[in-house]
C-alpha positions as CSV (number, residue, x, y, z in Angstrom):
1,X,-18.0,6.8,24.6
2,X,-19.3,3.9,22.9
3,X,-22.3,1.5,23.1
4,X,-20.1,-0.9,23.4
5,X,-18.3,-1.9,26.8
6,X,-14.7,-2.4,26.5
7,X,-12.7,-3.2,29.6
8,X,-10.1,-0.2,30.4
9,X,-6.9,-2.4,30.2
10,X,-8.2,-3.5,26.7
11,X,-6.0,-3.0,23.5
12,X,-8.7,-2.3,21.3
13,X,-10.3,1.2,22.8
14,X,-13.1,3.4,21.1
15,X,-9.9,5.4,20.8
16,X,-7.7,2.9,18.9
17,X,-10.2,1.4,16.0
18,X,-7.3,-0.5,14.5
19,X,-7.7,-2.6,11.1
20,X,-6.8,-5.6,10.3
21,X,-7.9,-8.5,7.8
22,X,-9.9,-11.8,9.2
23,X,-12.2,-14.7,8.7
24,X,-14.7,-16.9,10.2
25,X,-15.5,-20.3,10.6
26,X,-19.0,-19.7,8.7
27,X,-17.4,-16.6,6.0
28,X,-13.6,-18.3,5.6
29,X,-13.3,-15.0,3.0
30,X,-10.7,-12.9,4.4
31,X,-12.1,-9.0,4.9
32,X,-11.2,-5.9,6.2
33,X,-12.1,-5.5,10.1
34,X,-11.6,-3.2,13.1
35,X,-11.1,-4.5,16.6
36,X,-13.5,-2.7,19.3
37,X,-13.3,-4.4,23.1
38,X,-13.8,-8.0,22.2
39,X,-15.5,-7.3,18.7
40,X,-14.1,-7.0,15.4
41,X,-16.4,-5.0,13.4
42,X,-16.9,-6.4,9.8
43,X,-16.4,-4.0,7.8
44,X,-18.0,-5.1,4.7
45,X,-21.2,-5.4,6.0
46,X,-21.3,-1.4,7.5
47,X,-19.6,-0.3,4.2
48,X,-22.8,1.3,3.1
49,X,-22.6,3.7,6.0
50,X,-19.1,5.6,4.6
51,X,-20.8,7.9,2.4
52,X,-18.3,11.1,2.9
53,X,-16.7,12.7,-0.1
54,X,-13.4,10.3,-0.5
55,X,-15.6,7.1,0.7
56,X,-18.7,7.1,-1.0
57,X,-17.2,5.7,-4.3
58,X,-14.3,3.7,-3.0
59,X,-16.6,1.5,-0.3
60,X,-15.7,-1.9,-1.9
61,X,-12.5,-1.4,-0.3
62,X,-13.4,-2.9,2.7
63,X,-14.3,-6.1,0.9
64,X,-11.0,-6.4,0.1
65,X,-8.7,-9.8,1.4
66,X,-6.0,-7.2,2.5
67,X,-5.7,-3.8,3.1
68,X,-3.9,-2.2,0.4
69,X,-6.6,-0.5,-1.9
70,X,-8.0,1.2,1.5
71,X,-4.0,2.5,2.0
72,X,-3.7,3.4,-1.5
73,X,-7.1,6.1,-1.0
74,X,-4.9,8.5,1.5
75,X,-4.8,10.5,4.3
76,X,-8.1,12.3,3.9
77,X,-9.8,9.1,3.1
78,X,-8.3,7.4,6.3
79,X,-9.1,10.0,8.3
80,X,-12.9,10.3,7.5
81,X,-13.3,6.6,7.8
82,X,-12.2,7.1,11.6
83,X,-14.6,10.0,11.7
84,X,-17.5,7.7,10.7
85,X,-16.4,4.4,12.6
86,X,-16.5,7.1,15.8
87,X,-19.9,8.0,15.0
88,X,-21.6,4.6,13.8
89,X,-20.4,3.2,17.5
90,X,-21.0,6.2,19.3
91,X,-23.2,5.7,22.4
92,X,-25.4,8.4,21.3
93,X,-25.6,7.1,17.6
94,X,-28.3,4.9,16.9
95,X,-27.8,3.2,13.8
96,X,-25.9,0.3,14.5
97,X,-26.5,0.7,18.1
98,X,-30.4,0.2,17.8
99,X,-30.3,-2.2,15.1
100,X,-29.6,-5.3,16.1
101,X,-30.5,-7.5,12.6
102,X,-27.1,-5.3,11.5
103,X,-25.1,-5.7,14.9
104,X,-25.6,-9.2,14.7
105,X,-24.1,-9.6,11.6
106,X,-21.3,-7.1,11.5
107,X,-20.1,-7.4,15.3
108,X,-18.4,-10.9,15.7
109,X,-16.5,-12.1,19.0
110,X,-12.8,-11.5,18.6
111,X,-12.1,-14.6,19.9
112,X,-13.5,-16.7,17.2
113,X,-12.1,-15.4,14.3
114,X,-8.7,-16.2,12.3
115,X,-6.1,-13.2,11.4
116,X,-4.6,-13.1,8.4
117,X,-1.6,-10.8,7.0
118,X,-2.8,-7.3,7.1
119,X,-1.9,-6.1,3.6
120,X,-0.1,-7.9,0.7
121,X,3.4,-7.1,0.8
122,X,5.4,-5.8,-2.0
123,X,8.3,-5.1,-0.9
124,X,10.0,-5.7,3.1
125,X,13.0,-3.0,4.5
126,X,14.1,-3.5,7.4
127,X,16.2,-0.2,9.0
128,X,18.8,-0.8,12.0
129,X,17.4,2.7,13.5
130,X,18.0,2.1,17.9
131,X,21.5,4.0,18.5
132,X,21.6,1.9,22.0
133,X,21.1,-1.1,20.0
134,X,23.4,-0.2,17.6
135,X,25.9,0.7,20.1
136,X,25.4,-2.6,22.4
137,X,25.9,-5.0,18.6
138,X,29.3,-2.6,18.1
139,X,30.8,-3.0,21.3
140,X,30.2,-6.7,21.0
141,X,31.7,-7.0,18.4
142,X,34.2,-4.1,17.5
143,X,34.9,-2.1,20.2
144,X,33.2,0.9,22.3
145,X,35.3,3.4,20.9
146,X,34.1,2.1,17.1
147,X,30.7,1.1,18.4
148,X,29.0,3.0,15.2
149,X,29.8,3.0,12.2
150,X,30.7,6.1,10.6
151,X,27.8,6.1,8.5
152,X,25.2,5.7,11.1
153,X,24.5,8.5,12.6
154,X,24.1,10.6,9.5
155,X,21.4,8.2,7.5
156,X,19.2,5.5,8.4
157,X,20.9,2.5,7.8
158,X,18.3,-0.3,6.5
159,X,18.9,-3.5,4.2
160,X,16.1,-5.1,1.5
161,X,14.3,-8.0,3.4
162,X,12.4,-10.8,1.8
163,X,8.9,-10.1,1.9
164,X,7.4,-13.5,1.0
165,X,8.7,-14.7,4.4
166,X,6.4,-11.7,6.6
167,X,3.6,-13.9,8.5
168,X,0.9,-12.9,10.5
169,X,1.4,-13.8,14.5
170,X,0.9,-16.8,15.8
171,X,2.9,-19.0,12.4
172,X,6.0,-21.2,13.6
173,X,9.0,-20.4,12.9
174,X,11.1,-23.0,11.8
175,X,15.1,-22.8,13.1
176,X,16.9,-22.8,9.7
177,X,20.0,-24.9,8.3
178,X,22.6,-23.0,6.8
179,X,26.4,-22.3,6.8
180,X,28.1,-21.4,10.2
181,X,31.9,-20.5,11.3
182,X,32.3,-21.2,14.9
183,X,35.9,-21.8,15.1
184,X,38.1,-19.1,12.3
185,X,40.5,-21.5,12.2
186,X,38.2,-24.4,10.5
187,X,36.3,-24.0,7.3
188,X,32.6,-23.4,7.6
189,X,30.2,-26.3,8.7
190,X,26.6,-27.0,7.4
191,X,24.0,-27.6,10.1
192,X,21.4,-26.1,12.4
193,X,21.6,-22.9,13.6
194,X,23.0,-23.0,16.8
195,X,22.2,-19.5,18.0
196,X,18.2,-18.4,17.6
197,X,17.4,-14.9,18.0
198,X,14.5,-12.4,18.5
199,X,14.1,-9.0,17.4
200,X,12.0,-6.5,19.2
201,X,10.6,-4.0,16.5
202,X,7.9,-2.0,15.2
203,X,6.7,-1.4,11.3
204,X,4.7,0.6,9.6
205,X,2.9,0.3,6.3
206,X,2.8,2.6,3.5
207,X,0.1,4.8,2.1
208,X,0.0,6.1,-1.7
209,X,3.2,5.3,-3.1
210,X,5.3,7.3,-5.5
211,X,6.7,7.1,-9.1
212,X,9.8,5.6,-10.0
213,X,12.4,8.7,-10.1
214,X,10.5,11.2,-7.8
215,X,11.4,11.2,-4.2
216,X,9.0,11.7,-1.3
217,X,9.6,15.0,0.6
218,X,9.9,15.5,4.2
219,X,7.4,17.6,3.9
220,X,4.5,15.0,2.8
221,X,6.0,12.1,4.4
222,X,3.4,11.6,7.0
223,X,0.9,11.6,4.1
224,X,2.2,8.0,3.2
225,X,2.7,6.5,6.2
226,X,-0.7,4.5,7.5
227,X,-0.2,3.0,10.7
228,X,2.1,0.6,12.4
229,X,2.2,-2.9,13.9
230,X,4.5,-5.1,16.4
231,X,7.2,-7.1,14.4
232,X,9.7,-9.6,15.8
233,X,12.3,-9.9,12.7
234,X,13.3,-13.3,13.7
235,X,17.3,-13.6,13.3
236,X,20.0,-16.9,13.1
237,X,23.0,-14.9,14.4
238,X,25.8,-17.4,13.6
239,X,24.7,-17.9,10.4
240,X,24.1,-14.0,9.8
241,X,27.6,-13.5,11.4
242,X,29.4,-15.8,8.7
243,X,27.6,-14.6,5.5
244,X,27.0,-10.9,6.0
245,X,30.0,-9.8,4.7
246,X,30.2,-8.2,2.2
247,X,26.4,-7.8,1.2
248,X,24.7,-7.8,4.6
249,X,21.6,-9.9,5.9
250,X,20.8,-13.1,3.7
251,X,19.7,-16.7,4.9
252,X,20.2,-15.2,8.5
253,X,17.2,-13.1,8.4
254,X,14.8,-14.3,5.8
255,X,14.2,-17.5,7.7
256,X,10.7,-15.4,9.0
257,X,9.8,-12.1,9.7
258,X,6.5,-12.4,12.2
259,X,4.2,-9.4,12.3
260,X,0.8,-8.7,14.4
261,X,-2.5,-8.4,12.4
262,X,-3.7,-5.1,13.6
263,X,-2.5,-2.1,12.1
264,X,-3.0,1.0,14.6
265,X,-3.6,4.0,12.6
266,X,-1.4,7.2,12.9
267,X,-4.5,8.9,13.5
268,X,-5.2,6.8,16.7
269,X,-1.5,7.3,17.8
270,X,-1.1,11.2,17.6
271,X,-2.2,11.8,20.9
272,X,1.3,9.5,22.3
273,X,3.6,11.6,20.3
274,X,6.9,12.8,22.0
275,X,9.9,14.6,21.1
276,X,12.3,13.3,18.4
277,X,15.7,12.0,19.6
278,X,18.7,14.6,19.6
279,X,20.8,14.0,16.7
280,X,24.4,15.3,16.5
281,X,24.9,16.0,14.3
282,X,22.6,17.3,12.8
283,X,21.0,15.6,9.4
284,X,21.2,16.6,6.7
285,X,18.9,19.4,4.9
286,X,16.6,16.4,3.2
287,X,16.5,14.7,6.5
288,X,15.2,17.5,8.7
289,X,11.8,18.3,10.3
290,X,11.5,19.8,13.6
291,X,7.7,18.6,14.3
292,X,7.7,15.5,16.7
293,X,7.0,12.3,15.0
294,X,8.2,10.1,17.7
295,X,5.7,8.2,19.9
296,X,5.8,7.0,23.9
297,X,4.6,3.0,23.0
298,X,5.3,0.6,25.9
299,X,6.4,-2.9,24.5
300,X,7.4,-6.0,26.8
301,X,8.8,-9.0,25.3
302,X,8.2,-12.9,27.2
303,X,9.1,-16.2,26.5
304,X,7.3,-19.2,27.8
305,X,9.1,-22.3,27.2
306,X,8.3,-26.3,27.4
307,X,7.0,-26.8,31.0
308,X,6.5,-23.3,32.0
309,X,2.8,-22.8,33.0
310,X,3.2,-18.7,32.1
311,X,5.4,-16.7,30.4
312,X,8.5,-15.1,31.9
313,X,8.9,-11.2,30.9
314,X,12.4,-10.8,29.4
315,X,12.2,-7.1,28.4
316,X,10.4,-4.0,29.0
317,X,11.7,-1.4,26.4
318,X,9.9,1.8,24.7
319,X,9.7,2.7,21.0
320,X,10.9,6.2,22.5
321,X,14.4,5.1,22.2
322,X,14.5,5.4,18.5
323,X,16.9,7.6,16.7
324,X,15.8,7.9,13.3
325,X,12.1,8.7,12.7
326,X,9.3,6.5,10.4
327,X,9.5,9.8,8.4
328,X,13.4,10.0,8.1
329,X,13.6,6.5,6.8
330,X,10.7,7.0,4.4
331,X,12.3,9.9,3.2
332,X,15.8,8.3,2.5
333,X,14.7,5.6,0.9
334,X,12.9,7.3,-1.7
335,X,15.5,10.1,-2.1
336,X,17.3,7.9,-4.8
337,X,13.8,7.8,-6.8
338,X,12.7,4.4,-5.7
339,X,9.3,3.9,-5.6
340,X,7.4,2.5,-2.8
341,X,3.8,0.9,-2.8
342,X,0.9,0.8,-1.0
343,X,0.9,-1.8,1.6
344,X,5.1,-2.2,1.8
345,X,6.4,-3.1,5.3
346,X,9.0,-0.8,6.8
347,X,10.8,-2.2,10.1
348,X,12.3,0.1,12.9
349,X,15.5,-2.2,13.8
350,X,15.8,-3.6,16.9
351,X,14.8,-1.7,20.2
352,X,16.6,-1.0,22.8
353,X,17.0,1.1,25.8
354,X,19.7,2.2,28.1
355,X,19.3,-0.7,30.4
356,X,19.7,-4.5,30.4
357,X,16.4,-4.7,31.6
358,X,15.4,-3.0,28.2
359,X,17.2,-4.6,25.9
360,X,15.2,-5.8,22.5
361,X,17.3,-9.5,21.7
362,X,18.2,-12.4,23.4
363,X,22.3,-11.9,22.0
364,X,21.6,-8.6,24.2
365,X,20.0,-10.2,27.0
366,X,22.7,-12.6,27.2
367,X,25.5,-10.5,25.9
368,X,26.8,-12.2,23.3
369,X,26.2,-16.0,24.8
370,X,28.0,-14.3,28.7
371,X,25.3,-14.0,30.6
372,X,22.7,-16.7,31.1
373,X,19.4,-15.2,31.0
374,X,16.9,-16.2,34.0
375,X,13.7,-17.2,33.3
376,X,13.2,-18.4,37.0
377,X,12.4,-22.1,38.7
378,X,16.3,-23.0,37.3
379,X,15.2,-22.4,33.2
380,X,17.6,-20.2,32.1
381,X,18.7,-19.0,28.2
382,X,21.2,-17.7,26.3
383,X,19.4,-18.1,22.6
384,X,16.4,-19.5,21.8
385,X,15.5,-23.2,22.0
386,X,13.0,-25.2,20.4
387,X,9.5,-24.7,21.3
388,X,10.2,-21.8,23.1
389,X,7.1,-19.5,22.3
390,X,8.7,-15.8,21.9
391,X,5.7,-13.0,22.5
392,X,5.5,-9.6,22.2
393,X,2.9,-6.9,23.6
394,X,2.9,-3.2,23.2
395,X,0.2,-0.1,23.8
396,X,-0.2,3.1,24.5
397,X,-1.8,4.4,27.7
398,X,-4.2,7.0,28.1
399,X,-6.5,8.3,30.0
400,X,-8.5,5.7,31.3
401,X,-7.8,3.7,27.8
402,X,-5.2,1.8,26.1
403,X,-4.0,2.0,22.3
404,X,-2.6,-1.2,22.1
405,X,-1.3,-2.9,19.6
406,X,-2.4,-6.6,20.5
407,X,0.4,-9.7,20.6
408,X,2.9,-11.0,18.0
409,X,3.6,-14.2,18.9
410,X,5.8,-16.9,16.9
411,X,7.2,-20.7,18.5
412,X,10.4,-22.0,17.6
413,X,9.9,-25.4,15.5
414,X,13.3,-27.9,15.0
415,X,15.3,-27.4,12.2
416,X,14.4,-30.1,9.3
417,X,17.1,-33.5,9.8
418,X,20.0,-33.6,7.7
């Protein structure tokens, strides 16, 4: 469907056209870019082909170093920009095909480019929205028959990240120091964190915001919701399990928050969209909507560790096993009149499905430190160690064609000496 050939197990399909923000060796100015195959198309030198009604005198917007000014345009504007990036690299179109003083210098090899953070980040949440996550962390530590909380299955449950710690895939992550508790007997020591986590997640960014005081309604939620991107919320569980109480997540979980750089559109994802989760009981009247807004996206997570020649898959879960919806949470965390931004980072919670073999974090995967996971040839973990290289992958699959989402990667650095 388009002049150019992209493999059929590639993430970046004539059917995906995801954005993302990059730079090159010989233009280190970050701009706005869309992977196709193994291209990103520069979108600041095609600019002058969006001439539609809601593009024609907003096309600096994909000069831009992030993304936000594009998000803050709107659906109609997003969805006639895929209209036209469809047409320009249409096998039957001829202006970019056929001109190759212009294809030269807006198609660049994707491998020779540098990523950047898609959008500049306002303000980070981070929602706890996988019941079988939910359910796994409760029985851990409560018990089965007080797994949930009573709140949790009437509102999505979500805490107030830091958003100055969100990096782009491929930064370190450096283990943090900070308080810990290992024995309740002894006071509270000061040293490394001793138990290293993943989180398997998805996020999405947000379109037009709103104005302090008015809520967004269920009704045009989907209207500020852009697109979504992989996101490993990286987590130092005994230091998280000593401080949370009473406020919730602090130095435990603003250590880093890693996300990938292309953003796939909602657009681009429609076609994947499933039934919501049944939810008894039932939500409340401002939570409700009976059109399906959840979507069938594979995600796998591997770990390749010092002396391993390839990774070692640890899970293979589904963004299908979320309970609350993107729309849901956008919708309750507006409801109080807060006002969100273009560009702000929402994050799904950890992802989990029904099986060990699913499961989206190593404490999980090892349940709680009991069960040594197997990475094979005698490397085994429990949490994460240094250098371990944590990597996620997730897509869509269609016919013949893949929505993917590329990798979110992030290595484990040593905590700084005492």
């Amino acid at each position: 469907m388009s002049f150019i050939k992209i493999a059929p197990d590639s993430d970046f399909s004539y059917e995906n056209l995801p954005y993302g923000i990059f730079s090159t060796k010989e233009n280190t100015s970050p701009r706005v870019g869309v992977a196709i195959g193994d291209y990103v198309l520069d979108m600041s030198q095609v600019k002058h082909l969006f001439d539609g009604p809601h593009l024609r005198q907003n096309q600096d917007v994909f000069e831009q170093s992030a993304l936000n000014a594009f998000l803050a345009l709107g659906r109609l504007a997003w969805t006639e920009a895929r209209e036209c990036l469809q047409k320009i690299l249409s096998e039957s179109e001829a202006v970019l095909r056929d001109n190759s003083d212009l294809r030269s210098r807006s198609l660049i090899p994707l491998n020779t480019v540098t990523m950047h953070i898609p959008s500049n980040i306002g303000d980070y949440t981070d929602f706890y929205s996988s019941k079988n996550h939910a359910y796994n962390v409760g029985c851990m530590f409560r018990d089965p028959a007080n797994a949930l909380n009573p709140n949790w299955t009437h509102l999505p449950v979500g805490y107030h990240g830091r958003a100055s710690s969100v990096v782009v895939s491929g930064t370190p992550i450096r283990r943090p120091n900070g308080q810990t508790r290992a024995d309740d007997t002894k006071p509270p020591v000061f040293g490394p964190c001793r138990l290293m986590d993943f989180e398997l997640e998805m996020a999405f960014l947000t379109g037009p915001g709103n104005n302090l005081g008015d809520p967004i309604q269920m009704e045009d939620a989907e209207n500020h919701i852009f697109g979504m991107v992989l996101m490993n919320d990286w987590s130092a569980r005994d230091i998280q399990k000593w401080e949370y109480v009473p406020l919730g997540p602090f130095n435990g979980k603003n250590l880093g928050t890693t996300i990938s750089p292309w953003v796939v559109t909602m657009d681009a994802l429609k076609p994947f969209l499933i039934p919501n989760a049944d939810q008894d009981p039932a939500p409340l009247p401002y939570l409700s909507h009976k059109d399906n807004y959840n979507f069938d996206i594979k995600l796998d997570v591997s770990l390749l560790a010092d002396g391993m020649t390839k990774p070692a898959i640890l899970s293979r879960s589904n963004y299908k096993y979320m309970y609350w919806t993107m729309k849901q949470q956008l919708v309750h965390h507006t409801v109080t009149g807060c006002n969100v931004r273009p560009g702000d980072l929402m994050g799904s919670g950890t992802i989990s499905g029904t099986t060990p073999d699913t499961y989206g974090s190593m404490l999980e995967l090892c349940w709680k430190g009991t069960k040594p996971v197997d990475l094979g040839n005698g490397v085994t973990r429990k949490f994460l160690q240094d250098g371990d290289d944590v990597i996620f992958h997730g897509y869509c699959e269609g016919n013949g064609h893949r929505v993917g989402f590329g990798l979110c990667t992030g290595k484990v650095l040593p905590a700084h000496p005492l």
